[in-house]
Every structure is written in C-alpha cells, then in structure tokens.
C-alpha positions in Angstrom: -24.9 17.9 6.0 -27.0 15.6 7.4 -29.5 17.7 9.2 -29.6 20.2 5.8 -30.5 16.8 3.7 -33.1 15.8 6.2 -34.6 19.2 6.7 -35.0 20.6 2.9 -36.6 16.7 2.3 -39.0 17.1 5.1 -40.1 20.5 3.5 -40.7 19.3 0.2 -42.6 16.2 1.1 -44.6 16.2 4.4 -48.0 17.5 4.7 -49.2 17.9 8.0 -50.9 15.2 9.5 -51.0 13.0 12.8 -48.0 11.6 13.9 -47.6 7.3 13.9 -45.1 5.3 15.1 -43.4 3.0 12.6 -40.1 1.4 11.7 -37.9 3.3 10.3 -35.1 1.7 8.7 -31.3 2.2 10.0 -27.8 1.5 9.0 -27.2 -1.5 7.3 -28.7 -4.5 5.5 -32.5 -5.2 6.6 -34.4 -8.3 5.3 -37.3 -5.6 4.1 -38.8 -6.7 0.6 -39.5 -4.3 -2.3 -42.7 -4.0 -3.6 -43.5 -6.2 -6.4 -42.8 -3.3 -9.6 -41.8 -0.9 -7.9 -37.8 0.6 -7.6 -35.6 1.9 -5.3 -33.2 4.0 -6.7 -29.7 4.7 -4.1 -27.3 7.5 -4.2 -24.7 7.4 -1.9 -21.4 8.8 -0.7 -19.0 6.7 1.3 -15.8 8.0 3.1 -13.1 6.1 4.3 -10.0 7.1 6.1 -7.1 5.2 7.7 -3.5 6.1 9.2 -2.6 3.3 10.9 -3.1 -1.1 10.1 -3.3 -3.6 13.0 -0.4 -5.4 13.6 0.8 -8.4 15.7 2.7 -7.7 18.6 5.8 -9.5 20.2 3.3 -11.0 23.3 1.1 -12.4 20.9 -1.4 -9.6 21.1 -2.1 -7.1 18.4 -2.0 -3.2 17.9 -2.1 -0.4 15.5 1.1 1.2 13.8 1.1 3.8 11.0 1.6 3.4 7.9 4.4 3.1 6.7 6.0 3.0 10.5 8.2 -0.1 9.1 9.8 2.4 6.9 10.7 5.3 9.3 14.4 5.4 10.6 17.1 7.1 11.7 19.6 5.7 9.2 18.4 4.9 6.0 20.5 2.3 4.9 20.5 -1.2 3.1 17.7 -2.1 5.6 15.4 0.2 2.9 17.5 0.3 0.1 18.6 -3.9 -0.2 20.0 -2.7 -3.4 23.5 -0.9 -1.6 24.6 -4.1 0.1 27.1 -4.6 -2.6 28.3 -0.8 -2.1 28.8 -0.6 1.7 30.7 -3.9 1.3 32.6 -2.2 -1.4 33.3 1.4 1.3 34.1 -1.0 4.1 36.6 -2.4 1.6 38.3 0.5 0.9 37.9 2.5 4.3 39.2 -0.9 6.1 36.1 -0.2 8.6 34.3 -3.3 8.8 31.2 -1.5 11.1 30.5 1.2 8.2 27.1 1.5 7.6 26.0 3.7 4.7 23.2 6.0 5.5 21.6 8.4 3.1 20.2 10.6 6.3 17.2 9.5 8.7 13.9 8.8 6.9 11.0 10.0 8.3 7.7 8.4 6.6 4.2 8.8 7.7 0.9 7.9 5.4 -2.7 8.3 5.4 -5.5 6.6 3.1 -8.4 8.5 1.7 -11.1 6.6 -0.4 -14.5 8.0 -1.6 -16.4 5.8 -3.0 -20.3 7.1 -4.2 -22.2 3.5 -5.3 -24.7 4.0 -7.5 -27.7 1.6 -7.4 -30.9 0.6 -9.0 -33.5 -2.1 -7.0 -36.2 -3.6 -9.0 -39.4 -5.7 -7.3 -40.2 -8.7 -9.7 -42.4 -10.0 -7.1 -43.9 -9.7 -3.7 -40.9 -11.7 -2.6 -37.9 -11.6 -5.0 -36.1 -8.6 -6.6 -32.6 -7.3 -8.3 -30.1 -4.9 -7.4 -27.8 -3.3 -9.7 -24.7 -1.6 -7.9 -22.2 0.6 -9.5 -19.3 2.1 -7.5 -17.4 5.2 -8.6 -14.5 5.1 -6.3 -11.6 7.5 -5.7 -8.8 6.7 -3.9 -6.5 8.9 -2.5 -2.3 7.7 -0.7 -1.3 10.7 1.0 1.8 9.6 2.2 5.3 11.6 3.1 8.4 10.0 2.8 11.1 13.0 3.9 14.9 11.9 3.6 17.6 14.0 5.3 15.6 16.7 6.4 18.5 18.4 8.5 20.6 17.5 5.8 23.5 16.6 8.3 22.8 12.9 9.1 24.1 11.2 5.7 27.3 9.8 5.1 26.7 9.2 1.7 25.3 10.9 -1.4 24.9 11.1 -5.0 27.6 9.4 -7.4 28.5 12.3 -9.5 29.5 10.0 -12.2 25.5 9.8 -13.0 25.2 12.9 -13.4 24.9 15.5 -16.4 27.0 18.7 -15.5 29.7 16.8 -13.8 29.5 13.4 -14.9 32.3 13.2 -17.1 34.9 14.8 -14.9 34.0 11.9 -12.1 34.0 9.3 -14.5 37.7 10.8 -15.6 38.6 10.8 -12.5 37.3 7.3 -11.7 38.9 6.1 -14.9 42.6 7.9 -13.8 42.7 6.2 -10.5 41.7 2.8 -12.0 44.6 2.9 -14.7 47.6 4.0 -12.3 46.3 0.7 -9.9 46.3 -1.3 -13.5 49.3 0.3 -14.4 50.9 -0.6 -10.7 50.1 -4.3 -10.7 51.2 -4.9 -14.0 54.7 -3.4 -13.2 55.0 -4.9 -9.9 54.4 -8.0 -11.7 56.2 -7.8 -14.5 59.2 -7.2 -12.2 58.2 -10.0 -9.6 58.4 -12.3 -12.8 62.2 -10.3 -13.6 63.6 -10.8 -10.6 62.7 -14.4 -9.8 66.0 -15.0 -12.2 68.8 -14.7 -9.9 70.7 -12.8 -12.9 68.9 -9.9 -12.6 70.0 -6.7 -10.9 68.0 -4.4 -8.9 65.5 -6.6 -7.2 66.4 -6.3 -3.5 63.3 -4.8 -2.0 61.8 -7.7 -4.1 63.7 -10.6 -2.9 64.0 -9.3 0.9 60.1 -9.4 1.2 58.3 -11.7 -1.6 55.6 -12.2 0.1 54.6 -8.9 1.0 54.8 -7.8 -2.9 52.6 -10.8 -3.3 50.5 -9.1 -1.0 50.3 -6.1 -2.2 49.4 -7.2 -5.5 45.9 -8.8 -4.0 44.9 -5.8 -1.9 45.7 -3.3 -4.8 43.0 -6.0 -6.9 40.8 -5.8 -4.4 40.9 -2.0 -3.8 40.7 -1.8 -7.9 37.5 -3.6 -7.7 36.2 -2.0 -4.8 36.1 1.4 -6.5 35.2 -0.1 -10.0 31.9 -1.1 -8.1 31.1 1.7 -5.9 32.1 5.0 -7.4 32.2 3.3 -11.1 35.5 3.7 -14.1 36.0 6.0 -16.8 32.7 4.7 -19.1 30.0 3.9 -16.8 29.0 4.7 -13.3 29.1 2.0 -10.2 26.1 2.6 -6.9 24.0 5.2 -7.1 25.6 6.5 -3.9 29.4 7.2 -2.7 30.9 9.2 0.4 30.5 12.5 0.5 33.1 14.4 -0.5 34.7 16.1 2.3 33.6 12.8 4.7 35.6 11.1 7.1 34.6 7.9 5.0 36.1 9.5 1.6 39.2 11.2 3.9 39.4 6.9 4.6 39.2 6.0 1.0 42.4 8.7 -0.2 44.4 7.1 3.0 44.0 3.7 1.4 45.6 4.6 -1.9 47.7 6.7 -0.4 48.9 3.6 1.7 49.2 1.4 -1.7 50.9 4.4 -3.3 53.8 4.3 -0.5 54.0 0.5 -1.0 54.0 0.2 -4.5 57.1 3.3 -4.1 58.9 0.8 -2.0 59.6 -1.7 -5.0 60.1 0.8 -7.2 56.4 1.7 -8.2 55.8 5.2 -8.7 53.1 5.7 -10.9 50.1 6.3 -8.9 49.7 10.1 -7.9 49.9 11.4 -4.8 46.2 12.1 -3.8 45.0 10.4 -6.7 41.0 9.5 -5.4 37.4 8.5 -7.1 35.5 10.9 -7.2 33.2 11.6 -4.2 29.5 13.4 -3.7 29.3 16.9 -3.9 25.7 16.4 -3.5 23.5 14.8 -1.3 19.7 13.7 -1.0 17.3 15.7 0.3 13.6 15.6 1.9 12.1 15.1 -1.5 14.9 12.6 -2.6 12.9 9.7 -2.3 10.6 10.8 -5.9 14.2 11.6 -7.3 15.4 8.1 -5.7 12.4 6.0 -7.7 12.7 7.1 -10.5 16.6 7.3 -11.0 17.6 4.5 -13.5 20.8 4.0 -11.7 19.2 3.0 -8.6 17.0 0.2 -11.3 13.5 0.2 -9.4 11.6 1.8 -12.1 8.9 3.6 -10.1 6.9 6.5 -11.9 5.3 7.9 -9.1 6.0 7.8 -5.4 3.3 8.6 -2.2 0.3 11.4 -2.7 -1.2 9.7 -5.9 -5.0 9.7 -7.1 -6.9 6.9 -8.5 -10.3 6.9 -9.8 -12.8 5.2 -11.6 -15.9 2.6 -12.0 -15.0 0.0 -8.9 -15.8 -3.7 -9.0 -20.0 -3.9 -10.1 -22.7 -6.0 -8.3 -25.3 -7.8 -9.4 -27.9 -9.7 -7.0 -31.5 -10.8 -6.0 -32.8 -11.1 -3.1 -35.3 -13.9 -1.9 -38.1 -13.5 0.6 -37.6 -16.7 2.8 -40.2 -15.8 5.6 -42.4 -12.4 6.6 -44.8 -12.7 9.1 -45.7 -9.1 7.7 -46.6 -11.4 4.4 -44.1 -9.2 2.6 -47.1 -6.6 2.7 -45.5 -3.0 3.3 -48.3 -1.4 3.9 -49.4 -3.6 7.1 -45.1 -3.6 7.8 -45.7 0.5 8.0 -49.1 0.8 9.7 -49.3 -2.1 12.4 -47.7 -1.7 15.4 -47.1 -5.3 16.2 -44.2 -7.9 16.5 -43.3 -9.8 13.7 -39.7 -11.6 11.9 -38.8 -11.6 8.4 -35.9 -13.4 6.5 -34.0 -12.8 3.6 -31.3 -14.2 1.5 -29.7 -13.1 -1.5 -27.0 -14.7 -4.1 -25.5 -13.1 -6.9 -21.8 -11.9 -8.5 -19.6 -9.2 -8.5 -18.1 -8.3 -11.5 -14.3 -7.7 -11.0 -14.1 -4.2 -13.5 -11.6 -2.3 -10.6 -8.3 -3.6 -12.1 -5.1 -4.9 -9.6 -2.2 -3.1 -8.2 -0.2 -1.1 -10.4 3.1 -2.0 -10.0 5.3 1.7 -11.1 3.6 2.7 -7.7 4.8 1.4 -4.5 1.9 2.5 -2.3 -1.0 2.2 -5.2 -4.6 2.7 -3.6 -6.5 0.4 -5.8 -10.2 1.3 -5.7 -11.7 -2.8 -6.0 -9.5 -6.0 -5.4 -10.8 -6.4 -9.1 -11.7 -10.1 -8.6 -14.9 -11.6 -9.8 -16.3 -12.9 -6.9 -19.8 -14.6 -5.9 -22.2 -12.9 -3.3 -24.2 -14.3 -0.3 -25.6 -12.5 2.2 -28.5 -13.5 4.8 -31.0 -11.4 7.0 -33.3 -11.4 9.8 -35.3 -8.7 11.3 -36.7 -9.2 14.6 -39.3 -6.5 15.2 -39.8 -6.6 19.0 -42.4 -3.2 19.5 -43.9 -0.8 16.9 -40.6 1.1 17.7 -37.7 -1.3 18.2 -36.5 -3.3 15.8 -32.8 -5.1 14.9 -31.5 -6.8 12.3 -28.8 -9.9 12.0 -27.0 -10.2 8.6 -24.1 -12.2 7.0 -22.4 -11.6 4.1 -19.8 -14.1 2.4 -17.8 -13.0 -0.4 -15.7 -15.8 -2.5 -13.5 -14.3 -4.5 -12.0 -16.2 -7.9 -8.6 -16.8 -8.5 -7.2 -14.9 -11.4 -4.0 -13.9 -13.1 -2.5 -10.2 -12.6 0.4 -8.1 -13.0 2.6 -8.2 -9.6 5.8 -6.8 -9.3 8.7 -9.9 -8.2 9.6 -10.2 -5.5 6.6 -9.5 -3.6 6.3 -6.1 -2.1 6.7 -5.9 1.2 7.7 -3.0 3.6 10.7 -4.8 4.4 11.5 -4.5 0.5 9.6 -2.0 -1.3 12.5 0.0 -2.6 14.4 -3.1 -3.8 15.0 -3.7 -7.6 12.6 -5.7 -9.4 10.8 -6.9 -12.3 7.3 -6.9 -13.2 5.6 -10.5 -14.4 2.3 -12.2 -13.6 1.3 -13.8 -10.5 -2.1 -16.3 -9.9 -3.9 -14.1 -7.1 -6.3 -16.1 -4.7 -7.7 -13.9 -2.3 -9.3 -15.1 0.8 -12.8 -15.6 2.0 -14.1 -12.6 2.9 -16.7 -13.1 6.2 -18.9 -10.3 7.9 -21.5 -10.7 10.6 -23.7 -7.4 11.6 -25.9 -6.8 14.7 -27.7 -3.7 13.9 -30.7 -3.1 16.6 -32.6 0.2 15.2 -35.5 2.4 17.5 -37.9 4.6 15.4 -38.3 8.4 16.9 -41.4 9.4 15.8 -43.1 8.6 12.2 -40.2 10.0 10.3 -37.0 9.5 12.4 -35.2 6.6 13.8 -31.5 6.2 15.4 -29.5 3.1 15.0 -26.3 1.6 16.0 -24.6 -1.8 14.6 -21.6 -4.0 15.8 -19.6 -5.6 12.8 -16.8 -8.4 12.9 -15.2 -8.4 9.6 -12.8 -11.8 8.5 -10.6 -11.5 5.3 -9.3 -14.9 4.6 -5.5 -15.1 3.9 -4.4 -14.2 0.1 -2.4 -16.0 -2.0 -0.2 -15.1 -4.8 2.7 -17.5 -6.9 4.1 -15.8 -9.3 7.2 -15.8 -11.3 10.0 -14.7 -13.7 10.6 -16.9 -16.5 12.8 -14.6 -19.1 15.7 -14.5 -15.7 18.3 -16.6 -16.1 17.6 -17.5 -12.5 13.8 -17.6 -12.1 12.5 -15.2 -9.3 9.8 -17.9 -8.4 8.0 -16.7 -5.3 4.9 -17.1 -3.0 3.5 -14.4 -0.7 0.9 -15.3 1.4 -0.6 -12.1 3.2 -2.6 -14.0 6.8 -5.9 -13.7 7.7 -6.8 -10.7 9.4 -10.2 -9.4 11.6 -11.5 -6.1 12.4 -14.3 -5.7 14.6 -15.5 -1.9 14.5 -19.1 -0.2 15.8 -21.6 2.0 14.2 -24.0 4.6 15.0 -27.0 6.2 12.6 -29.6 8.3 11.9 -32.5 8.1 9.5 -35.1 10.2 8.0 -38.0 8.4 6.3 -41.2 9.4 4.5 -42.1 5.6 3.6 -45.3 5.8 6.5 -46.3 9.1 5.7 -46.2 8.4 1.5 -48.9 5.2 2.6 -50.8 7.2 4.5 -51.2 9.8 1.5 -49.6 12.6 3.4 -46.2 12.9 1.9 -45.5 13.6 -2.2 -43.0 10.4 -2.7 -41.3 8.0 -0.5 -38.0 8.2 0.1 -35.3 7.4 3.1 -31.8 9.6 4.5 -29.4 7.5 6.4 -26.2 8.6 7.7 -23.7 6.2 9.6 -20.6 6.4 11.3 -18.2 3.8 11.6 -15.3 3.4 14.0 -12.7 0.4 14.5 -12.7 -1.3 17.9 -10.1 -4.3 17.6 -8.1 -6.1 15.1 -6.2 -9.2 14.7 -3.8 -10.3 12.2 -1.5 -8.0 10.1 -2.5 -5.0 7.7 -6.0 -5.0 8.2 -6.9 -1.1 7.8 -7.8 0.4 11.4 -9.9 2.4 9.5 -13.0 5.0 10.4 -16.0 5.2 7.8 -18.9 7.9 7.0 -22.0 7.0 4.7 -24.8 9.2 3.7 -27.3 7.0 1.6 -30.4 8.7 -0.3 -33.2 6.1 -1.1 -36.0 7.1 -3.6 -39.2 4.4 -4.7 -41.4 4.4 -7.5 -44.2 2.3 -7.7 -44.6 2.1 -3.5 -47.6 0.9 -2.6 -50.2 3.3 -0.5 -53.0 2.5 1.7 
C-alpha cells in the first residue's frame, strides 16, 4: 500500500530535475515549524492489534498472557461464575459430598483487540513560530473474543434448571413443588406425633420413645434437605440456581439416595407419605460452546449483559486542540534554508493545549467493551528537539505528558475484574482519576535521496495508576468500592518510511508539497499489569497550502 501511495504521488508531482539531498521527515513528532499562513492538512489510518497484556510474574518479573487467559479452565465453576456458591453448597448438602464441585464443562476463552482509528487533522501557521492543530479521531474498535463452554459436551456435571424454562418449566416446578410438600407434610407429622407421644398415656409411640433423639434428628436433616432443594432446583412457583445436576448424573443418582434415605426413616416412625423415588427435577439439558451469550443474558443467572465478546464500536474519539511554540531554530524557523542547506543545525519546540473528552466510558451491558477514547478531558504537553547532525541525518527527542481530569462515569459495582466478570452486579457511578500518562521518543531519521528518507524510533510509554470510588446507595448494604488499576510501562520500537515532495515543491520542480509516512510499531517489554502488548501500523498523508518556495 505503501509503495502504490508513494509511486502514483511521485507521478503526479515530480518534474524531472537534479537530485538534492535534504531532510526528510520520519515517524513521529519533529520540532519542524509551519510556515506562517500556510496549512497542513493530515489523513491518516492507524491500526492497532493486540492478543495478549503484560502481566506480573510470581519472581517479580513480567510477561505476556492472552487475553482473557484468567478466564480459560478446565472446570468452570464458582471460580467464574461467584454467583453458584450458594448452589454447590446447596448439591454438597443434599449429595452429602463435601468435595463436589459444580462445573458447567471446561471453558476455553481466547481474545484479540482490533482498533482503527483514521485522525483527521488540520494545522494552521499563525506565525513564523507559533501555530494550531485541530485533531479529530474517527475510531473503530473491534473485541474479537471466543468464549467456548463444553465444547465436547461431556465434561459438565451440571446444566440448565428446567424449572426456567418455557416448554418444560411447569412440570419441574410441579415436581419441585411435590417433593417439597411430602418433606413439609413429613415434618409436620413426625412432629405432631413427637409432641403426642411425649404424654405417657398415649399408645403407639414405641419407635418414638426407643430413639427420641434420632426423630429429633431426623426432623433437622429433613429441614435442611427441604431447604437445600428450595434453593438449588427451586419449589412449585419460582425457580432456585440457574444450574442443577444433570439428570441421569451420579450427583442427581446422590440427590434421589438422600430422600430415599429420609423416606426409609421417616417409614420407621410411622411416616409414609413421601413417595418412593420422589426427586426435583434435574437438567435434561446442558450448556453448550455458545452458552456463554445464552449465560449473559439469562435473567436467572441476574448479570444483565446485552452482548458478550465479538462486538463493534465506532465513532468520533476524544478531539485535540493545540499550538505549538517555536522555542529555538537555528534554521530561523525559515523552511526554505531548513530544505536547501545542507548544514547542522537544532531546533526546539513545545506545545500545550486540551483534549476534549467526546469518546464516552465503558459501557457496562458489555463485559469486554473496546471503548474507542478514555473519554476524559485531559490537558496536553509535549516537547521537541531535532538535532540535525549532516544534510542527511537527522533525530528527533520528544515528550509528551497527558493529565487527564477526574470525572464521574457509569461503572458497573463491583469493579470488573477477570477474577469477577460474570458475577451479579449493579450499575452506579463511580469518580474516575486516570493516571499520568508519560511518553519519551528517540526517533533518529536518514534522508535517501531528495524525496525518501527511512526512520526508526524507540518509545517508553508510562500510564500512571487509575483510580475509581464508586458506590451503591439505593442497596440496603452499600456496595462501596475502590479499584485501583497500577501503573503500567511498555517500551516498543518503530521503523518508517517516507516520501516527500517538500524540497522539490521549493525548488519549483514538483506541483504541491506534500509528505507519505508509513510506520510500524512492535512491543519490546512491559511492566505492570494489563498494559496491551500491542503491535501498531500508521500510514499518514500530509498536504500544505501556502508553503513557501524559493
């Protein structure tokens, strides 16, 4: 693409002539003034792509995990899904096997980020030393993430409460509700006649009187077991969890042995009322790989998701608006002698302004939202020097600060994290102050002739830790929180090509001046957690107006 842009450019615009050697400009920020009235007008297309965040290792050290890697297992259970603690408690109650662990099959989840972003800017020379930039981002951003559950569709030991659902919903509940009365019905008789036969008039009550404490007994577990299945597989109006045993599972098979076991000991005392093989009613059904978009956005599972991994935004990211000072050109901020003298020189430049925070938050329905801007107002400093060292070689040393404000946003509580983004939750406001955001650029760029130049550039980028205190006041118990997400550093390395007509256009040999710069950006090392190992592709297009000739 490159090569075509270059090529059909060099047609249109080069007239023959002697060749000169000049600076060409490269990758990245240059302290290079803009004439005084003329503009510079910049279309550009920006890639960015990432499968994998640096994380912190157990030595100290750091490395790079997938996204989403946190999430990957060979059990899903209440390590993912916080929300079924209450229903293996309630499975281990009623299979009496204190190691279950309820699994809804292994979870295999894998994600990639793809973000185009094409900013759209206009530069405008008020003076031989001071000019503005408007920058307007149109970003897309892309999540295309798989989350696959039970893909074998063997490794589950639980799956879909039928009492949730439509075709055979009522059965289970009737079911549910038929166990739940004969327990009812079996307490209250085995009470009623504990109560009887405490007189020592009445008849009958020798089963009763030769072991108390074992009817006394039985009346707790059968409570216990009534409450169990009242929570787990849910009564005769309402389901309970969102997942039971399977059907035909050795943890169901456990579950009819344990009212089986009641039924025998309620028959010893003269309690016959429960049926023989009387059971909730189990999963006919279980999860499969696309279960997690049916899992999100099931009410009964209460996490109120909308959409669920391979989602699109787009839209006008987070605006710019600076100027840029002149500090010091030993060119005297004349382009014409910067183009056409082949001699040393240093030039500095620093420039102030704000970005306009128009890219919106996180949306909370969507776990594993792309946003496309940290929509923050934020103010905008960036300093640069140019050291030109021959006709030919020249570098560049820039930093940029950006100093985001603290504002208020929608956040859903608690926190997301990996550890528990498919937990319930509610959705409140949270005061959002992101960190500091540092960046330091070596860029050393050597001119190839009068209209090409290659570059390279070595980056260290800082994001200060961001803050966010939020809170639930409607909840009876405030979900008051703080997430702080650390600091994190990526340091990454860049390599460019330009084309440039800027020389030519002075010299009278070329129709308009204008610049094509490709770049390509690869991570080298991170530190800190969740910073995106991520690799980057520009192509810029720079057209002037008003550029001076000799």
């Amino acid at each position: 693409m490159l090569a075509l842009s270059v090529a059909l450019l060099a047609g249109a615009v080069v007239r023959p002539g002697t060749v000169h050697a000049q600076t060409v400009a490269g990758l990245g920020d240059d302290a290079i003034p803009l004439p005084k009235g003329s503009k510079r007008f910049l279309i550009s297309g920006l890639w960015n792509d990432w499968d994998a965040v640096y994380a912190p290792t157990a030595g100290g050290g750091t490395t790079t995990r997938p996204l989403f890697a946190s999430l990957a297992t060979s059990q899903a259970g209440v390590a993912i899904f916080p929300q079924l603690v209450s229903a293996e408690a309630g499975v281990r109650t009623l299979t009496g096997q204190s190691a279950f662990a309820l699994s809804l099959g292994a979870l295999d989840a894998a994600g990639e980020v793809r973000q185009s972003i094409a900013p759209l800017g206009v530069s405008l020379g008020l003076t031989r030393r001071l000019s503005l930039r408007l920058l307007v981002p149109y970003v897309e951003s892309r999540d295309v993430s798989q989350l696959l559950l039970n893909r074998v569709g063997s490794t589950a030991n639980v799956g879909m409460n039928p009492a949730y659902t439509t075709t055979s919903g009522a059965a289970a509940r009737s079911a549910n509700g038929a166990v739940l009365s004969q327990l009812d019905l079996a307490r209250t008789q085995l009470t009623a006649e504990i109560t009887r036969c405490a007189s020592p008039a009445a008849t009958g009550c020798d089963a009763i009187r030769a072991n108390g404490a074992a009817a006394q007994a039985l009346l707790v577990r059968a409570g216990t077991t009534r409450s169990a299945i009242a929570s787990v597989y849910g009564d005769a109006t309402k389901g309970g969890a969102p997942v039971v045993p399977i059907e035909n599972g050795s943890a169901q098979a456990a579950v009819r042995t344990t009212i089986a076991t009641l039924r025998s000991e309620f028959a010893a005392f003269g309690i016959t009322n429960i049926v023989e093989g009387a059971a909730p009613a189990g999963a006919t059904a279980v999860y499969g790989p696309g279960g997690m978009t049916r899992i999100v956005s099931d009410t009964a599972w209460k996490l109120g998701y909308t959409r669920l991994g391979n989602t699109r935004r787009a839209g006008i990211g987070d605006i710019d608006l600076t100027a840029s000072y002149l500090l010091f050109d030993s060119f005297q901020a004349d382009q014409v002698r910067r183009l056409l003298t082949p001699s040393r020189g240093v030039r500095s430049m620093l420039t102030a302004g704000w970005r306009f925070g128009t890219a919106g938050a996180d949306r909370t329905d969507d776990p594993f939202d792309v946003p496309i801007g940290e929509g923050a107002n934020a103010l905008l400093v960036r300093s640069t020097t140019d050291f030109v060292l021959t006709k030919s070689f020249w570098m560049s040393a820039t930093v940029r600060a950006v100093k985001p404000l603290a504002d208020e946003i929608a956040v859903a509580l608690p926190f997301r994290t990996d550890a528990n983004v498919f937990d319930a939750f509610v959705v409140s406001t949270a005061t959002r102050s992101l960190g500091t955001r540092l960046e330091l650029e070596v860029a050393p760029r050597l001119s190839v002739g009068q209209f090409f130049g290659i570059s390279a550039a070595y980056l260290v980028r800082r994001w200060g830790a961001d803050r966010y205190e939020g809170g639930d006041p409607t909840s009876s118990a405030p979900l008051m929180s703080t997430f702080e997400l650390p600091s994190r550093t990526v340091q990454a390395a860049a390599f460019g090509a330009s084309f440039s007509t800027l020389a030519s256009y002075v010299r009278g040999r070329s129709r308009f001046p204008a610049e094509v710069i490709y770049s390509h950006t690869i991570p080298v090392s991170g530190s800190g957690a969740s910073a995106p190992s991520a690799v980057s592709d520009r192509l810029e297009l720079r057209v002037y107006t008003g550029f001076p000739r000799r």
